[in-house]
C-alpha positions in Angstrom: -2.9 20.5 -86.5 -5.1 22.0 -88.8 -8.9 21.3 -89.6 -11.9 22.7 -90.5 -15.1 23.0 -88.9 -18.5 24.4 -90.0 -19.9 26.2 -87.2 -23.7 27.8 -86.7 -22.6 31.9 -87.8 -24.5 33.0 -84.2 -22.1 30.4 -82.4 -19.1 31.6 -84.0 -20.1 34.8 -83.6 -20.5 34.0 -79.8 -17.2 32.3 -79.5 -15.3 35.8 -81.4 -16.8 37.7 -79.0 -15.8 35.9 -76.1 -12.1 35.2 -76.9 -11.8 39.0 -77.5 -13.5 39.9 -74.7 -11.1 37.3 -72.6 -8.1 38.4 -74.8 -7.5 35.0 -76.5 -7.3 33.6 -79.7 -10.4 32.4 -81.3 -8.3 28.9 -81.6 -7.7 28.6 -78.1 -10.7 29.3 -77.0 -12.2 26.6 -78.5 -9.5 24.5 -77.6 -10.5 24.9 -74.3 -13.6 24.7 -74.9 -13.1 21.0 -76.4 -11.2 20.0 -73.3 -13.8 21.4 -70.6 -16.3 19.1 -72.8 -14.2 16.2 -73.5 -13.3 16.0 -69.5 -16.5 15.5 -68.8 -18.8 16.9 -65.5 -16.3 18.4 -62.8 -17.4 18.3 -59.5 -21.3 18.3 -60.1 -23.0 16.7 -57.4 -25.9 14.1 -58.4 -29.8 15.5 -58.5 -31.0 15.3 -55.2 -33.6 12.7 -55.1 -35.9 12.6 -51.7 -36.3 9.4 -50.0 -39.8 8.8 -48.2 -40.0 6.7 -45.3 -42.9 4.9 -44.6 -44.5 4.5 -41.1 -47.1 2.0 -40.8 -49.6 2.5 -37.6 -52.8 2.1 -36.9 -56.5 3.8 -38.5 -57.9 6.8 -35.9 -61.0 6.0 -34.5 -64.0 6.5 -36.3 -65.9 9.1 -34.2 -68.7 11.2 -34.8 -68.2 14.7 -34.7 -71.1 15.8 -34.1 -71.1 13.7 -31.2 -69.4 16.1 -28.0 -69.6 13.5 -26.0 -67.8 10.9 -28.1 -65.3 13.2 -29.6 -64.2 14.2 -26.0 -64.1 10.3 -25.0 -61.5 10.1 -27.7 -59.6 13.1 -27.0 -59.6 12.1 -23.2 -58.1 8.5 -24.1 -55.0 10.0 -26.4 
């Protein structure tokens, strides 16, 4: 079948190259062009999307740093 398209001159220009270069007509190449498009995603996996889990537990103890003694009490009990 026959048609006409109006295409951007820098795609076309694009598309020329290409088929040349892959030693096709400029009419098949954008038929398969069409059909890679029109079939949609092949094989593409979905975005990988990170699941958090969430721990619940319980506040550290509020100790004074400053505090040697204190600070070791709490080291000493963990």
């Amino acid at each position: 079948m026959k048609t006409t398209l109006n295409l951007n001159d820098q795609v076309l220009r694009q598309a020329k190259r290409r088929a040349a270069r892959d030693g096709i007509t400029l009419t098949r190449f954008v038929e398969d062009a069409l059909r890679a498009r029109l079939a949609g995603p092949r094989g593409r996996k979905p975005p990988f999307r990170l699941e958090l889990e969430t721990v619940t537990g319980t506040a550290p103890p509020t100790v004074d740093i400053a505090d040697r003694d204190a600070l070791y009490n709490v080291i000493d009990r963990a």
